[in-house]
N, C-alpha and C positions, 0 to 999 in steps of 0.2 A: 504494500500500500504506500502510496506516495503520500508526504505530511502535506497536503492541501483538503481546503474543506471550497464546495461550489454554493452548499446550497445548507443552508442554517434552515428547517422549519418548525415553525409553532404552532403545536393543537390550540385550537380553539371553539368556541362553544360557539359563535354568535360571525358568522365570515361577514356577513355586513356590516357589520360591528368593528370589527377589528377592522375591516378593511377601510372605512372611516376616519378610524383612529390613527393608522398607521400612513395614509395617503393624505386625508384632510388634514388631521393635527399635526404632526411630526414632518409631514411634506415629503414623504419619499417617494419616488415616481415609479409608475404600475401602469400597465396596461389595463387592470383592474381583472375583475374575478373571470377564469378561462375554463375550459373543464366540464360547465354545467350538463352537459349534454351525454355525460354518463355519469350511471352510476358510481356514487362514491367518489366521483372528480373533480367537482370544482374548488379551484385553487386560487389565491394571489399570488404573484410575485413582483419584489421589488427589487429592482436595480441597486447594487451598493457598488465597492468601489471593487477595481482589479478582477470585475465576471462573478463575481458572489453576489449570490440571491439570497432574500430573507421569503420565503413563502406562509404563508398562514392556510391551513387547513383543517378542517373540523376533526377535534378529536374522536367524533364515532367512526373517519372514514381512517385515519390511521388507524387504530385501533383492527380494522375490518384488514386492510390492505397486510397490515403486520402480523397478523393472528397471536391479536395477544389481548388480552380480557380489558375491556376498557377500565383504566384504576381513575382514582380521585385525583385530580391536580393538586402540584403542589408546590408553591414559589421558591419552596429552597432545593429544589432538585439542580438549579442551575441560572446561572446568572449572564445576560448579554452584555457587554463590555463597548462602551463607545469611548474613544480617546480625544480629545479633543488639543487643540494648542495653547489655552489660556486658561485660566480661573473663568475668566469673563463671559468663554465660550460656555463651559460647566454651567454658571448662573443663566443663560439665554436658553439652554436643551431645557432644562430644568422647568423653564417658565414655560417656554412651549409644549413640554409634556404638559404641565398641571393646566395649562388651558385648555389640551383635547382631554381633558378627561382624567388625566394618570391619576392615580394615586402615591401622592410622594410619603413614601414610608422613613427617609433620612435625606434631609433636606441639607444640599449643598453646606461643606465645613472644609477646614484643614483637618489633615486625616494624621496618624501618626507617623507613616513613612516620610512626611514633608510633600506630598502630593493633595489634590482641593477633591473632594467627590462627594455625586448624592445619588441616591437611589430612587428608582421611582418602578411601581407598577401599570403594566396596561388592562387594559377592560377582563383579560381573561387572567390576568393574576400574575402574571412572565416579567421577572427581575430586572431591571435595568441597571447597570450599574452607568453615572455619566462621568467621567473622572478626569481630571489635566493631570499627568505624570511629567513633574520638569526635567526628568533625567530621558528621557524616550524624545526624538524630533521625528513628525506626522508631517508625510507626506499631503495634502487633500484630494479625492478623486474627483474626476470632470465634474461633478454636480456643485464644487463650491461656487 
């Protein structure tokens, strides 16, 4: 296996919902929901940077496609990580998540390592972590 990941997806409960959340609030560009036209298919996906996709698809169709008993969601299984260049940048995700919706569970601080982050939640419960590392320098991809 090669260390590359293409395609990050997230079960979710409610695809209109999230796809809302994730395209009107936070503003990442999609073609919008594709798939519908089979069973168990329809999908989002979002363009991020360097050909990786962020998808949201309903957890009964994972579940189905996986053969594996549909469990209870749970936000500490795993945490999404966005990096940003500034503190400044951390404060503005921040505000733009809590305006679509998020729920900010740890609101923007200095952290112990000497790095600025906050955490927020999306409509289906999925961890964000938004955080400026001063020792790490971030490229941006075409969307900035």
């Amino acid at each position: 296996m090669k260390p590359s990941i293409t395609v990050l997806t997230l079960g979710v409960d409610d695809l209109e919902r999230s796809l809302q959340f994730y395209r009107d609030g936070l503003g990442l560009p999609t073609e919008g929901i594709v798939g519908s036209e089979f069973e168990h298919g329809a999908v989002a996906f979002f363009e991020l940077q360097a050909g990786i996709k962020l998808a949201i698809w309903k957890r009964t169709d994972i579940a189905h496609e996986a053969k594996i008993e549909l469990g209870e969601p749970s936000s500490t299984e795993c945490t999404i990580g966005h990096n940003t260049k500034s503190r400044e940048e951390v404060d503005e995700v921040m505000e733009q998540a809590k305006n679509a919706s998020a729920i900010i569970t740890d609101p923007a601080h200095d952290t112990f390592w000497g790095g600025y982050s906050g955490h927020f939640q999306d409509p289906d419960g999925h961890l964000w972590e938004i955080v400026w590392n001063p020792a790490w320098e971030l490229e941006y991809n075409r969307y900035e």
